[in-house]
N, C-alpha and C positions, 0 to 999 in steps of 0.2 A: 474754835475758841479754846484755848491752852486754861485745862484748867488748872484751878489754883496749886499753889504748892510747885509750879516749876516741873512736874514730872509727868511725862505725855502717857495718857493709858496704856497698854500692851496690844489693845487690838491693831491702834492705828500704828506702831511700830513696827506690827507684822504686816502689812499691807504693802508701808514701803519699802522694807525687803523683796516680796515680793516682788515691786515694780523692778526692783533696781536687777534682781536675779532675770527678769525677764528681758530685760536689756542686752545684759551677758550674756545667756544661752543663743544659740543661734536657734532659728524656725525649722522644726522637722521639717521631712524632705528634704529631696535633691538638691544642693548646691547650684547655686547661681553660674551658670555658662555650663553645666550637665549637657549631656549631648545625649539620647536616648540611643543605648544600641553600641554607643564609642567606648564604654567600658572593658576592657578583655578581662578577662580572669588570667590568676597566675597560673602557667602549667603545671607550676611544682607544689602548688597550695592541696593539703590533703583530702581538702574540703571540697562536696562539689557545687556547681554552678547552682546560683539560687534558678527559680522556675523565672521569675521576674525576667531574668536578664538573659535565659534560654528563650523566650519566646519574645522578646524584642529582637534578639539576634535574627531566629528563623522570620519574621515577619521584615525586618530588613532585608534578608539575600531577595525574599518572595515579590518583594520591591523593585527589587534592582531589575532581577530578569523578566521581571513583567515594561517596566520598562522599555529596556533593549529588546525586547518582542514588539514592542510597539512602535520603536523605534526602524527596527529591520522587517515590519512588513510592509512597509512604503518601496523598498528595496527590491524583494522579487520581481524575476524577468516574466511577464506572463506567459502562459503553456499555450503551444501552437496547438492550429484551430485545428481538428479530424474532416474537417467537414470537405474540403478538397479531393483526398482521397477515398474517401469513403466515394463520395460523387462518381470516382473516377474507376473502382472496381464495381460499382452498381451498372456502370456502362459497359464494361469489359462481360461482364457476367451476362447480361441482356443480349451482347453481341452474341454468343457462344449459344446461346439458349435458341437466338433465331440460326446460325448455325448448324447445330443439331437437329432441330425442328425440317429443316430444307433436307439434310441428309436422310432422314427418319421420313419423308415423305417420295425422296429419291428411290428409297430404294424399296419400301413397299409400291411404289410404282413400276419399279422395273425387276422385280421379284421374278417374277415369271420369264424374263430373257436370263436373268443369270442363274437360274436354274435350268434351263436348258442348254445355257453354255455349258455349265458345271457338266452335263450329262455326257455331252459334243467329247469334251478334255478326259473324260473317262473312258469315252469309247474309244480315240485315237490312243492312248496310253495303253490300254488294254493291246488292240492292235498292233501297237510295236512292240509290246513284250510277246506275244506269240509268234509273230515274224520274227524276231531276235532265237525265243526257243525253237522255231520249223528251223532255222537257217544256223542254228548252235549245235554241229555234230561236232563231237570228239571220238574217234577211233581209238585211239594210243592216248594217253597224257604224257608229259615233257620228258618224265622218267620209264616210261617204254619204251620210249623213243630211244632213249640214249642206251639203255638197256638192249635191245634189239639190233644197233648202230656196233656198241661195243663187243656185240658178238659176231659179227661179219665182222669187224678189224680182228679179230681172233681169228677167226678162221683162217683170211686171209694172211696173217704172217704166219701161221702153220701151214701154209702151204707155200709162202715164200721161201721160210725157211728150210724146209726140205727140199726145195730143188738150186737151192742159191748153188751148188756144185753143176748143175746140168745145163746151165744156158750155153748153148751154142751161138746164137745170134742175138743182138740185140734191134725191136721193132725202131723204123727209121726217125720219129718223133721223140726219140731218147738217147739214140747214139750219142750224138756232142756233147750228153751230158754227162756223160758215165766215163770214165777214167781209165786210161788204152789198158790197162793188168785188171782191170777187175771182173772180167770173163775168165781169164785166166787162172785167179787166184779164187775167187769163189768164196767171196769172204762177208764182210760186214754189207758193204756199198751190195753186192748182189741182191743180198736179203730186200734191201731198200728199195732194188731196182724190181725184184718180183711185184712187192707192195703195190710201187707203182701202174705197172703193167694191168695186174688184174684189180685194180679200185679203179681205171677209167675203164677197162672194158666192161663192167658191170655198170657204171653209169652211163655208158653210151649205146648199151645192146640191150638193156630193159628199163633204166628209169627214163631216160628220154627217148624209146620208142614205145612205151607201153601204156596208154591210159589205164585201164584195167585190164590186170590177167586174166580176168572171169569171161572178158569178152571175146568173140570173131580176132585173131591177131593182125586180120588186116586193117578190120575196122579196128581195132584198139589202137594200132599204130595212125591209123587216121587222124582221128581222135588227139591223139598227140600232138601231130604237126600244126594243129586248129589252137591248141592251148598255146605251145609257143609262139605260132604264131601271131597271137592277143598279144603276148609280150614284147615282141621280137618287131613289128610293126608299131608301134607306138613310138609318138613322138617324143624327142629328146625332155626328161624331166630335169627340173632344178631346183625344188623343192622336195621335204618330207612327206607334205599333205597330197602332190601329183604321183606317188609312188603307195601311198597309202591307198590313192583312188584308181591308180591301177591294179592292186594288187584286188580291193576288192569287186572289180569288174571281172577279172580272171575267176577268182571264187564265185563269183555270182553265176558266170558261165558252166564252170564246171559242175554245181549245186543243178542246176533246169537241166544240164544232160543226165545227170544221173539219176533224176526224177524218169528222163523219158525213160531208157534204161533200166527199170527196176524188173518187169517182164523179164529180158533177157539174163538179168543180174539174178534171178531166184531161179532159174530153169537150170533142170540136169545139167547141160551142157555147162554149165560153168567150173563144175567140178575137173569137168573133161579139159576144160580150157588152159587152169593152170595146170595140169599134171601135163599137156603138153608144152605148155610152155618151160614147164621146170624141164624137162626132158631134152626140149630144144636147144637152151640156155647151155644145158652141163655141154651135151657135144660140141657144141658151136666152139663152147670154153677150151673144150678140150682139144678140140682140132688145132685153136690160135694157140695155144702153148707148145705146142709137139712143133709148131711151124719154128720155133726159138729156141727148143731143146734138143739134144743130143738122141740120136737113134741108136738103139731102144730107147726111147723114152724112162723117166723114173718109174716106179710102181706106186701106187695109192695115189695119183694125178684124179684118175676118172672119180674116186672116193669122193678128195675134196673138193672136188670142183660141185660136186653133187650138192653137197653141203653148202658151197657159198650160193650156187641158187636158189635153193630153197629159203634160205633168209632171206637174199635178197628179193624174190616173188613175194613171201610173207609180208616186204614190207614196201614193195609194190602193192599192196592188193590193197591198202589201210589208208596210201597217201591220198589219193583221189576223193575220199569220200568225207575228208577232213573240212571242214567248214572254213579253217584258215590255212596260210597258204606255206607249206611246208617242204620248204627250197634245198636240193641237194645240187652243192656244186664242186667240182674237182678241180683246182688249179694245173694250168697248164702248165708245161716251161717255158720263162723265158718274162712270164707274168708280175706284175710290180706285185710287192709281197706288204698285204693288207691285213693289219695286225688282229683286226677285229674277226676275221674268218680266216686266219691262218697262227698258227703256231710254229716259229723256226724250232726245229730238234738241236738239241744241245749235244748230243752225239756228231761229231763233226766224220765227212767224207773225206778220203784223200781229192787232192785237188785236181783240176781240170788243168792241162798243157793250155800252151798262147793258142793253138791252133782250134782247140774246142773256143774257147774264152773269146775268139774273134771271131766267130761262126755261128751265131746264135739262129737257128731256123727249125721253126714248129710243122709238122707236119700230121695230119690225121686221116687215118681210114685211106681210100685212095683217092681222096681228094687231093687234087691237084691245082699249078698258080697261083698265082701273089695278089692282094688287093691289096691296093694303098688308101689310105683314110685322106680325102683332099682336105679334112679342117686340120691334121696333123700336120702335111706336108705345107700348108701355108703357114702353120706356127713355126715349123723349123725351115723353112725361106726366112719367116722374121727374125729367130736367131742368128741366121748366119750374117744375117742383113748388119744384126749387133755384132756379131762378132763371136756370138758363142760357140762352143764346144759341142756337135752335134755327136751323139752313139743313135747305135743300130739297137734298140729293143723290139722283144716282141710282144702283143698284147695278144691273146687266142682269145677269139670271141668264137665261139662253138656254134655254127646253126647246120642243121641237119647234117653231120658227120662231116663239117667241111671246117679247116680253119685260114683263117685270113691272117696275115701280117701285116702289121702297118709299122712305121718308123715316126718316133716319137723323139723332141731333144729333152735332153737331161733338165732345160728351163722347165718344158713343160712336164714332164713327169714330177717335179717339185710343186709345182704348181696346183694339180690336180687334185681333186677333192676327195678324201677318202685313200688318198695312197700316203706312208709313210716315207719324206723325206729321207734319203741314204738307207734307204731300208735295204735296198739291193733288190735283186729278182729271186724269180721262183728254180733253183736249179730243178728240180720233182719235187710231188708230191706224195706219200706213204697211203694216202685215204682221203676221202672227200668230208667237205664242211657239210654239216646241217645248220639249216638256219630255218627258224618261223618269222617270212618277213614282216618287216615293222613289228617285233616282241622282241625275240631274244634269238641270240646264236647257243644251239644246244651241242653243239659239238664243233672244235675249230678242226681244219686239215693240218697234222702235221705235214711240215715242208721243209727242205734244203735250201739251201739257198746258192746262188753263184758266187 
């Protein structure tokens, strides 16, 4: 009710200001379509983030990823099972356990036989190292050998050398090879030719007639003919290992003789034995050189020849008792020339006329006739069959002071194993090979060649 006088109190005037101010203002709080969280701050505002709108922020991302976690673990591929494999080494392992277990009862079972095999392979091992030490004699080692060897080639070209002016004649197994003026002149080729002369006759008057010097000389020479003959009888080899197994048959024979032998080997007599045999040796030597020299004879002959027997009995006396097999051999002439046991000299001869050069005939001691080898002479029937080119060679195969000729064609001297293609022959040779067979050659023969 308006009271009188037309003019409204002041309280209710302020009332509806009020109202009408509360009209206009808008309602604290967020604004209508607010999105909680979609506010950014400005980067460049200097002010920082209220707390409000930091931890709606953080609790939004914390949202989202939990989410997508929930989302992506319907997604994972599930992890394969163990349980297969594990199964399947639990069996492996069970297997191996009963394995060991059969082993581990094996052999505490048979304990007692392999320990008495173990004993068996002791005793025989032991036994062939003692057979190996009885039957391992070394007299010489490799370098005495050659030591011993190179003193007999010394001797003997000082004693070639000094007579190469006196030969009168030359022996008949050398003639064709020796050049018609070099008697005469007395030069280089003599020297060579003495060389020769006394290096076989020392190998065929004491190393292949002498088992041991120490011994009976007739028995010793016995004795000899029984070793070559081991050799000398046996059937044709064609392998390494059939040469190896002859060689140590030979060894083995000569080891049990000289076992029986030890008696007569340590008795006085043996001292007596080589001092005659050195004795025998020088005159024997010295008589065959005067039979080729010029009357009087030279002076100091009887010296050296003293000389070369005596080495050469010293190393007679050593060979025999050697456990391996310690081969000396002298090239003939006429002999295909084998690189491994000969050495051609590079000092060259004057040469041989047509009429030596077409004459090629070995001759030794006074052995006499021809043998012919029938598997030779059927090989060069087949060549001439072919149409080959047949020569006249000779091969000297030495048994007991005798030598044989056989005729060989140039296919098959090519052919042959162990001989060097156009190597040529043996015109002489200066000295004899040493060879330890099946090891090594300790000394080649120097040789001439045709």
């Amino acid at each position: 009710m308006v009271p009188p006088g037309g003019v409204p109190p002041p309280n209710r005037r302020l009332d509806v200001e009020k109202a009408l101010r509360g009209q206009a203002e808008p309602a604290p709080g967020p604004a209508t379509g607010y999105r909680q969280g979609s506010v950014s701050t400005n980067p460049m505002s200097p002010l920082p983030p209220t707390s409000g709108q930091n931890l709606s922020y953080r609790g939004d991302r914390a949202s989202q990823y939990e989410g997508s976690a929930s989302v992506d673990q319907g997604r994972d591929s599930p992890q394969p099972s163990n349980t297969d494999q594990e199964a399947s080494t639990e069996v492996k392992f069970k297997e191996l356990l009963i394995k060991y277990k059969n082993v581990k009862r094996l052999y505490f079972e048979n304990k007692f036989q392999i320990t008495h095999l173990t004993g068996q392979v002791e005793q025989l091992q032991n036994a062939v190292a003692n057979q190996r030490m009885s039957q391992s004699r070394t007299a010489w080692d490799d370098n005495e050998y050659s030591t011993r060897f190179n003193r007999l080639n010394g001797a003997i070209n000082n004693l070639s050398f000094n007579i190469r002016k006196d030969w009168r004649r030359l022996p008949p197994w050398l003639d064709s090879y020796v050049s018609v003026d070099a008697v005469k002149t007395g030069k280089q080729e003599m020297t060579a030719v003495g060389r020769a002369i006394v290096s076989r006759w020392i190998v065929e008057e004491i190393f292949d007639k002498c088992f041991h010097p120490g011994l009976d000389p007739q028995l010793s020479s016995q004795l000899k003919q029984i070793e070559l003959s081991i050799r000398g009888n046996a059937y044709t080899m064609h392998s390494q290992e059939e040469f190896d197994a002859l060689t140590t048959k030979v060894v083995n024979w000569r080891m049990a003789t000289l076992d029986g032998l030890q008696q007569r080997l340590n008795s006085p007599e043996m001292g007596e034995n080589l001092a005659m045999l050195i004795s025998k040796a020088t005159k024997k030597m010295t008589a065959y050189l005067y039979q080729h020299l010029n009357n009087p004879p030279p002076s100091g002959v009887e010296g050296s020849t003293s000389m070369i027997a005596e080495l050469a009995v010293a190393i007679a006396t050593n060979l025999p008792i050697e456990s391996r097999d310690v081969a000396i051999m002298y090239p003939l002439p006429g002999d295909a020339v084998q690189t491994h046991l000969m050495e051609i000299e590079k000092t060259g001869l004057p040469t041989l006329d047509s009429h030596n050069k077409s004459e090629i005939e070995v001759v030794a001691g006074e052995g006499e006739g021809e043998v012919e080898d029938e598997a030779d002479k059927d090989m060069e029937k087949g060549a001439r069959a072919r149409g080959d080119k047949t020569k006249t060679g000779t091969f000297a195969s030495k048994s007991y002071g005798s030598v044989s000729r056989v005729r060989v064609t140039s296919t098959d001297r090519q052919n042959r194993p162990g001989f060097l293609k156009d190597a040529g022959k043996v015109r002489f040779a200066g000295f004899m090979a040493l060879e330890v067979r099946g090891r090594q050659v300790l000394m080649k023969a120097p040789v001439w060649t045709v």
